[in-house]
C-alpha positions in Angstrom: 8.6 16.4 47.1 6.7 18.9 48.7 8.1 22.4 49.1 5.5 24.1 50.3 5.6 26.3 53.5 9.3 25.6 53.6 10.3 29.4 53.0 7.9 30.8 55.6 9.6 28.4 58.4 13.2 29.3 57.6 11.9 33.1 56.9 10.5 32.8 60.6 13.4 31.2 62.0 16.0 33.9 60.5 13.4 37.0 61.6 13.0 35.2 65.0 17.0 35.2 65.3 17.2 38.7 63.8 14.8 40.0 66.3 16.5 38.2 69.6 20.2 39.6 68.7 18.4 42.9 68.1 16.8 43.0 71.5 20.3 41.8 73.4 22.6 44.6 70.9 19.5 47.1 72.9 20.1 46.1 75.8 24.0 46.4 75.9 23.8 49.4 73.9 21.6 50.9 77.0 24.2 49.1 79.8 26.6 51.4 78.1 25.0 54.7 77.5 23.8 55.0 81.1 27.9 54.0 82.1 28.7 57.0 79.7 26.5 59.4 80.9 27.6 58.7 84.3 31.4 59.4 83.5 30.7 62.2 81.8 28.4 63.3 84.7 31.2 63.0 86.7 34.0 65.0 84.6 31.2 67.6 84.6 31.5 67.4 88.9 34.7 66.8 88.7 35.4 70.0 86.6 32.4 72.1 88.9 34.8 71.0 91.8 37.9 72.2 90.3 36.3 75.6 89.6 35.2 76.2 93.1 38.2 75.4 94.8 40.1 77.3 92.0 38.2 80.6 92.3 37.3 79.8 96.3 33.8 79.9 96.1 33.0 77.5 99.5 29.4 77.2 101.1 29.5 79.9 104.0 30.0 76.9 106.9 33.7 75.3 104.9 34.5 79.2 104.2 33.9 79.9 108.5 35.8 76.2 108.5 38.9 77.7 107.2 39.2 81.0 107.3 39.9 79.7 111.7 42.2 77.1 110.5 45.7 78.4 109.7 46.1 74.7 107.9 43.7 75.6 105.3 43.6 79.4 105.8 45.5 79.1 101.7 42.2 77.2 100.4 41.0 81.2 100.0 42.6 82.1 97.3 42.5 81.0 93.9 44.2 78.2 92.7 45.3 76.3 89.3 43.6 72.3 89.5 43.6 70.0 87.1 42.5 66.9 86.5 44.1 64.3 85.0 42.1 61.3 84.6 39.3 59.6 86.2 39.1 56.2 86.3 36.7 53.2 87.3 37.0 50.1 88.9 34.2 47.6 89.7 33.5 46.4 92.8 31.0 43.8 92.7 26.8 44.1 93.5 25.8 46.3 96.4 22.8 45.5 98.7 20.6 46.3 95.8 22.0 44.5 93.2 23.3 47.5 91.1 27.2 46.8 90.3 29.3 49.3 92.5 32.0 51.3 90.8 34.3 52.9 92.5 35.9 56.0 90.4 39.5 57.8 91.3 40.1 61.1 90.1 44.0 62.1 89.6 44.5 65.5 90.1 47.4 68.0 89.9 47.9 71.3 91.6 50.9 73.5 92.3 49.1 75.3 94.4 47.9 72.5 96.9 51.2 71.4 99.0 50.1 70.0 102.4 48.3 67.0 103.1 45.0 69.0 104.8 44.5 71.1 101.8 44.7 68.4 99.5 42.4 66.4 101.4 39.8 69.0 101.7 39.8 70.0 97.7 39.6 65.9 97.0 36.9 65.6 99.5 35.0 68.9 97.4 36.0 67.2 94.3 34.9 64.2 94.8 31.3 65.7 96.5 30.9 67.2 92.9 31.7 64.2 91.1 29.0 62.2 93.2 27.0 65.3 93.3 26.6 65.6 89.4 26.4 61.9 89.0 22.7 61.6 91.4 21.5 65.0 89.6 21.7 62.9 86.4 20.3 60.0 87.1 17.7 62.1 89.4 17.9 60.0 92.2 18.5 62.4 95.1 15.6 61.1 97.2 17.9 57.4 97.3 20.7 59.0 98.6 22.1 60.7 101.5 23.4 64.4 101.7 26.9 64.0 100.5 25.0 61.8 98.0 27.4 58.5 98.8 26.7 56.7 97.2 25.3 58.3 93.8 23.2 56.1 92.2 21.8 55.4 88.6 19.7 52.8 87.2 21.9 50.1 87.1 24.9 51.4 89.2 26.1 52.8 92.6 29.1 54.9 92.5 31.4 56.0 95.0 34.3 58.0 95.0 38.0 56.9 96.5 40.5 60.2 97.5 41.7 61.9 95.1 45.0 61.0 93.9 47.5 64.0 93.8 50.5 63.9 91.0 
């Protein structure tokens, strides 16, 4: 019988089969790292967010905003925020065919009672969180100025209202 040549075809075939589960392990390994760095883009906004509100540090048009509305006149002075979690859900492909995630972020505050002032430190929260997530990714020029949605490579994010507990 003749042997010869048989080790080089099954030494192909298993290098062959090495190198295709190598190249798909990449590629999932690279699906997940940019999902990573975009959560923890958005704890970092999330947690920018939290600071401004918390110290009242507001862009000179929201400070004029409410400083003339007695609804939000308690948004300047500090508060304690925290966040609790932030989760994600996915919502299918958007019009570009990155997968659209949608991410909550709990939040808890003693010092954020009515339904206006929560709304308006979720609505800064969540700016940071979308904020951060584009400056990551660097695609500002793809997005508009409240960047919604923040986009990465692969994924579009946008933010639901912050859930109060």
């Amino acid at each position: 019988m003749d042997n010869k040549g048989q080790i080089t075809v099954e030494l192909l075939l298993l290098i062959s089969f090495a190198l295709i589960s190598a190249i798909l392990l990449a590629n999932a390994i690279i699906d997940a790292n940019e999902l990573n760095v975009a959560m923890a883009s958005a704890r970092d906004g999330a947690f920018e967010g939290i600071s401004s509100n918390g110290l009242a540090i507001y862009p000179k048009e929201s400070y004029d905003n409410y400083s003339k509305d007695p609804k939000k006149k308690s948004l300047l002075r500090e508060k304690c925020i925290r966040i609790i979690k932030i989760n994600q859900t996915i919502k299918g492909k958007d019009n570009f065919n990155r997968t659209r995630i949608q991410l909550k972020i709990y939040a808890s505050s003693p010092d954020v009672k009515t339904k206006e002032e929560k709304e308006s430190v979720g609505d800064r929260i969540n700016y940071n969180v979308r904020k951060s997530i584009t400056k990551s990714f660097k695609s500002e020029n793809i997005t508009n100025k409240l960047f919604n949605p923040a986009f990465s490579n692969k994924y579009s994010f946008t933010t639901a209202n912050v859930v109060w507990v």
